[in-house]
N, C-alpha and C positions, 0 to 999 in steps of 0.2 A: 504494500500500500504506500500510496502515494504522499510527501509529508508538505502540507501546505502552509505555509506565512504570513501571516496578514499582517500592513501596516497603512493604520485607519485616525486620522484625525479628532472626526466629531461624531454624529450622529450614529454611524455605524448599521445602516441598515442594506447594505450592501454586503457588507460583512455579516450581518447576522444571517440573510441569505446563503450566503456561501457553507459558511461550519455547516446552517439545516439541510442544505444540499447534500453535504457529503454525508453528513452524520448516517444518509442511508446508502450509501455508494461502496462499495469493494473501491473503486479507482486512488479515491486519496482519502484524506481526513486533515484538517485543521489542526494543527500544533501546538498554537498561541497567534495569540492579537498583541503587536504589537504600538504604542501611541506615544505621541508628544506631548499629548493634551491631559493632564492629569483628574478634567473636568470631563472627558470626552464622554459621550453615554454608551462609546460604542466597549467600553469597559467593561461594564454592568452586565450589558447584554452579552459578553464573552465570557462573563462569568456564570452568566445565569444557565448556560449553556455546556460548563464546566472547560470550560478551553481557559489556558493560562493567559493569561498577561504580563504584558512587560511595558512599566512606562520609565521616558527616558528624557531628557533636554538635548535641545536643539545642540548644545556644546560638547555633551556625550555623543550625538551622533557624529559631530565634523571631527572629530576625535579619537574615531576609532572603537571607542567602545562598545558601542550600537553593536559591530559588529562580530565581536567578540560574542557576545549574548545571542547573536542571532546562529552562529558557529554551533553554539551549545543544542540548540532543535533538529539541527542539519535538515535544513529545507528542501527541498528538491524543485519547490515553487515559491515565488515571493509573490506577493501579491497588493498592490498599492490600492483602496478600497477607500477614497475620499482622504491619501495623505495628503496633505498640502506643502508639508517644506522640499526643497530641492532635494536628491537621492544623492548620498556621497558615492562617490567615485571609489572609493574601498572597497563598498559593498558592490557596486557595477561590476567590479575590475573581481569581486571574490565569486561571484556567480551570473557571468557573462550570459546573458539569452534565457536567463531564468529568474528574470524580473519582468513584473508585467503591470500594466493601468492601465484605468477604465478612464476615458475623458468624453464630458455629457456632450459632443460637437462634433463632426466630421473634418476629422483634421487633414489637412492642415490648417481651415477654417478655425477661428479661434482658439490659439492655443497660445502656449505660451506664459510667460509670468504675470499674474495676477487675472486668469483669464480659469476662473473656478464656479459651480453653480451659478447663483443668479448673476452671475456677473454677466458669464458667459448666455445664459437667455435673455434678457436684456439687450447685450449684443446679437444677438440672434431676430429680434422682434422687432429693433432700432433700425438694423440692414434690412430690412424685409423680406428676410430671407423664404424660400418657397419649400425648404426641405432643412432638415437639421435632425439628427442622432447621436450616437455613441461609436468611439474608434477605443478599440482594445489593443496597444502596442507594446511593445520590447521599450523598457527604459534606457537610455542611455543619460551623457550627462548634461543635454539638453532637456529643459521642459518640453514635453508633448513632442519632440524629434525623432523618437525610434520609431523600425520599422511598423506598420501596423501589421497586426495578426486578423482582425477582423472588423468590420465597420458595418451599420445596420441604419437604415432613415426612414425616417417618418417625413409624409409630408405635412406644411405646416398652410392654415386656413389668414384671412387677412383678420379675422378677428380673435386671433393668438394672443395670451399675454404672456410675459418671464412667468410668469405663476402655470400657466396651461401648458409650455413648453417642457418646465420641470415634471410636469406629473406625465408625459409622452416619455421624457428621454427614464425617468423612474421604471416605467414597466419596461422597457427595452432592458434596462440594465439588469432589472430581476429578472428578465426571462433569459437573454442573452448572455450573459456573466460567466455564470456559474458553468453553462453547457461550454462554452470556452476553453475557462478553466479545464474542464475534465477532457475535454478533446486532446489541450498538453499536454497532460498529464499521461495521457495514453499514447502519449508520441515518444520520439527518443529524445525525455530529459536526462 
């Protein structure tokens, strides 16, 4: 079985989908939830689900640390589930092609620094854009730059709001994520 990684910011229900996912799968299972956020809810809910955690500061990670800790689960998949800080280059460089994130936009269409939830539908709604989804790619050590592995669109109505767009790109991500995920994981990591 396959050993999964999560590192999740806030909310965490992207991540809470995932652990339910596997939790009935042979392919993989969740390890630990990793976060920066010591407020995050997506904690709770990793706990409540019996998956460890591990919280860290943003100095621990450019530091090396992070990684160390993350060494100790020996991941097979990393999983970026609403992170928001840049990914160090340690961690890139320690598990090449087996990092992964979900961004709520068809990128190369909005991406980039500072370009997160309703940021990015806002910007989606401002452009008027006709279609807008979710791109699932390889981290490297650019924001939103790696290859992509998969990308899914909905189209969007002229009377869209950042609010209507979020709950389109939401069910994409519960439905499409996860099956993603286990696709990798059945490949040769």
């Amino acid at each position: 079985m396959k050993r999964i990684l999560i590192f999740a910011s806030g909310s965490g229900t992207n991540a809470e989908n995932i652990i339910k996912y596997f939790g009935s799968r042979a392919t993989g299972t969740v390890v630990a939830v990793f976060s920066n956020n010591s407020n995050a809810t997506v904690l709770d809910k990793a706990k409540k689900l019996n998956v460890p955690t591990v919280v860290f500061s943003r100095e621990e990670l450019n530091k090396g640390k992070v990684l160390q800790k993350v060494n100790n689960f020996q991941p097979d998949l990393i999983v970026l589930a609403g992170f928001l800080l840049k990914f160090p280059e340690n961690l890139i460089e320690a598990y090449p092609n087996r990092i992964i994130n979900i961004h709520p936009a068809l990128l190369p269409k909005f991406g980039g620094k500072g370009m997160y939830g309703m940021h990015i539908h806002k910007a989606v709604v401002e452009n008027n854009e006709k279609e807008t989804g979710i791109s699932i790619h390889y981290v490297n050590e650019n924001y939103d730059e790696g290859n992509i592995i998969f990308q899914h669109s909905v189209v969007l109505s002229e009377n869209d709001t950042p609010e209507s767009v979020a709950e389109k790109i939401h069910t994409l991500e519960q439905q499409h994520f996860p099956e993603v995920i286990e696709k990798l994981l059945t490949s040769n990591l």
